[in-house]
C-alpha positions as CSV (number, residue, x, y, z in Angstrom):
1,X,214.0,9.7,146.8
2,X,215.7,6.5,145.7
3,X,217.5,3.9,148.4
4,X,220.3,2.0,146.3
5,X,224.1,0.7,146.6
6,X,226.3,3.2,147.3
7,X,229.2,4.2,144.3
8,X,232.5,5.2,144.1
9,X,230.9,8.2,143.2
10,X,228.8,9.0,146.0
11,X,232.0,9.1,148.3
12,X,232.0,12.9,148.2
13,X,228.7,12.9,149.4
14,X,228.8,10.6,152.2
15,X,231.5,12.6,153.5
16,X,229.6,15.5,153.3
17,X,226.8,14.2,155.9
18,X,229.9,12.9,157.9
19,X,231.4,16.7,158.3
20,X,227.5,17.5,159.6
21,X,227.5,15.3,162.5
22,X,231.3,15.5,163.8
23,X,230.2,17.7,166.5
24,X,228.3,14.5,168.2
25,X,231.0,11.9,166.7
26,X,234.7,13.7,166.8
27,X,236.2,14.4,163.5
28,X,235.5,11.8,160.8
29,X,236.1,13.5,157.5
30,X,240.1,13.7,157.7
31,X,240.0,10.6,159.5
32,X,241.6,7.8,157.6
33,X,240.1,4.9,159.4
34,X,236.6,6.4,158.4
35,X,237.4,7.2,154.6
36,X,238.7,3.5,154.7
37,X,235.7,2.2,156.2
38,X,233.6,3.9,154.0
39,X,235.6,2.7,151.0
40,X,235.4,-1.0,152.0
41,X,231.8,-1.0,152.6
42,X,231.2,0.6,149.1
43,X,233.6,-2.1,147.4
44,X,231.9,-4.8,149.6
45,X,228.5,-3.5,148.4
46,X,227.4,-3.3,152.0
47,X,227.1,0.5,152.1
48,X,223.2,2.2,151.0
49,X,222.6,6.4,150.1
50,X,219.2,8.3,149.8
51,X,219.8,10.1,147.1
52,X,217.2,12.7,145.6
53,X,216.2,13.1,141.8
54,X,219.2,15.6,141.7
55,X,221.3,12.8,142.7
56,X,221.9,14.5,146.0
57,X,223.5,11.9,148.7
58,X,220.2,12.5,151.5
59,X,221.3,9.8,153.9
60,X,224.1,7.0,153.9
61,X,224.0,3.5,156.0
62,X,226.7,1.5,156.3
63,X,225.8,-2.2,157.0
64,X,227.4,-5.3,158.9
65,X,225.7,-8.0,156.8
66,X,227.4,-11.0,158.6
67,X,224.3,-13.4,160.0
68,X,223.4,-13.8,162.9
69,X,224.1,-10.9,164.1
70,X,224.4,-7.6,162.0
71,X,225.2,-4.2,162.4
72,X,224.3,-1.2,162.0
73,X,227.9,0.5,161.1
74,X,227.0,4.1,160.3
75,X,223.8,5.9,159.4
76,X,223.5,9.4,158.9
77,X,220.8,11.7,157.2
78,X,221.3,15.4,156.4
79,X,220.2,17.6,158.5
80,X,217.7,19.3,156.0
81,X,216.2,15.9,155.4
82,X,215.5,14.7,158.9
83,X,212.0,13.8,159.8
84,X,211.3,12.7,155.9
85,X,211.8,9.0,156.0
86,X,214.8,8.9,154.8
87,X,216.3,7.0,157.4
88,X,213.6,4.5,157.8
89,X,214.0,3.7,154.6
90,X,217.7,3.3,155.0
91,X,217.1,0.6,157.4
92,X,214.1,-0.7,155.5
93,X,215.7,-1.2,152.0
94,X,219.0,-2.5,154.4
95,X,216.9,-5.0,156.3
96,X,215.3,-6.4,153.2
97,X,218.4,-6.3,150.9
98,X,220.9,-8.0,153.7
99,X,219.1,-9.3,157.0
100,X,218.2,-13.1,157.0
101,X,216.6,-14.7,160.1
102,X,216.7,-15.7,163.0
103,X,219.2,-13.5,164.4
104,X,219.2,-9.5,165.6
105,X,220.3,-6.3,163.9
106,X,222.4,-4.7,166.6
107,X,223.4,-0.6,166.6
108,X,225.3,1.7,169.1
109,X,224.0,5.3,169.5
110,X,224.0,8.0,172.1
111,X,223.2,6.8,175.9
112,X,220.3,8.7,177.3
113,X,222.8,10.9,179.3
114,X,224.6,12.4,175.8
115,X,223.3,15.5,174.3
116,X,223.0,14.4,171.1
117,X,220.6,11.9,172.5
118,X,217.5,14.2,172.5
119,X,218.8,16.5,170.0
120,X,219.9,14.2,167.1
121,X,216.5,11.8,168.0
122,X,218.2,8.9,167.2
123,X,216.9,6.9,170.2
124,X,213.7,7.5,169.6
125,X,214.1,6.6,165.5
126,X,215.2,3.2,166.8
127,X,212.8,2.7,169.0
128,X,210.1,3.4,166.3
129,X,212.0,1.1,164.3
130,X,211.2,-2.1,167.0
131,X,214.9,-1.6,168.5
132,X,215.1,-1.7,172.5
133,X,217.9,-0.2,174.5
134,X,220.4,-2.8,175.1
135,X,224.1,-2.7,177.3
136,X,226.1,0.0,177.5
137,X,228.4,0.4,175.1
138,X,232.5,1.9,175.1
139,X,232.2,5.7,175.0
140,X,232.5,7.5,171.6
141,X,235.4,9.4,170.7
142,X,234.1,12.9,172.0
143,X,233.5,10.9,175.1
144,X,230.5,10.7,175.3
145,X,228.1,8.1,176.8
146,X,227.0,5.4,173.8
147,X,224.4,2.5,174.3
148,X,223.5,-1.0,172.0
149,X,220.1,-1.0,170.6
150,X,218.9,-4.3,169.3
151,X,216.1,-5.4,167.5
152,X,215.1,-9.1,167.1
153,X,214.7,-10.3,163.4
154,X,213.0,-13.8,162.4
């Protein structure tokens, strides 16, 4: 697996992991505010993919690199390829490549009360990533319940 800048290219494939999580996030793929989001973060250079030998898009991020605070945008890894590292080193490639201290890398993710909570594990990859459940945050376009994590960096 290699972590790099995401490519014009690789805009297929990030919309690819996007159609796997709509069920938890509402529809994204036809969504023009998404595809334009995901665009501007390519062309900005602030948007990372997992890809595999086969150039397969693994897992995409898409980073808020604006000090002292920065965010945590987007990141998704397909579903065959959870629980291999590849979004820890998403974040760790994203954290070294953008993230200059003293500030805090903030994300929003499912409130403990949302299904996709224990399901999707995305708390607890956070949380093993030194992030700490934070305020809530506005609900997510399904509705459902959403919650800041943050994570000090120095």
């Amino acid at each position: 697996m290699i972590v790099r800048l995401a490519r014009e290219q690789d805009f297929a494939g990030l919309l690819g992991l996007a159609a796997e999580v709509e069920h938890w996030f509402g529809p994204m793929v036809g969504d023009p505010g998404f595809r334009g989001a995901v665009g501007k973060h390519i062309g900005r250079s602030t948007a990372l993919v997992a890809v595999s030998s086969g150039s397969d898009v693994l897992g995409g991020l898409l980073f808020g690199a604006k000090a002292p605070t920065y965010h945590v945008h987007w990141l998704v890894v397909s579903e065959k390829e959870r629980g291999k590292g590849v979004g820890r080193a998403l974040m760790a490639d994203a954290t070294r490549r953008f993230v200059r201290g003293p500030g805090h890398i903030e994300v929003v993710t499912f409130g403990a009360d949302h299904p996709g909570a224990v399901v999707s594990g995305a708390r607890v990859f956070y949380e093993g990533l030194g992030f700490a459940p934070a305020e809530a945050a506005d609900p997510g376009p399904e509705g459902g319940s959403r919650q800041v994590y943050r994570r000090a960096v120095t």
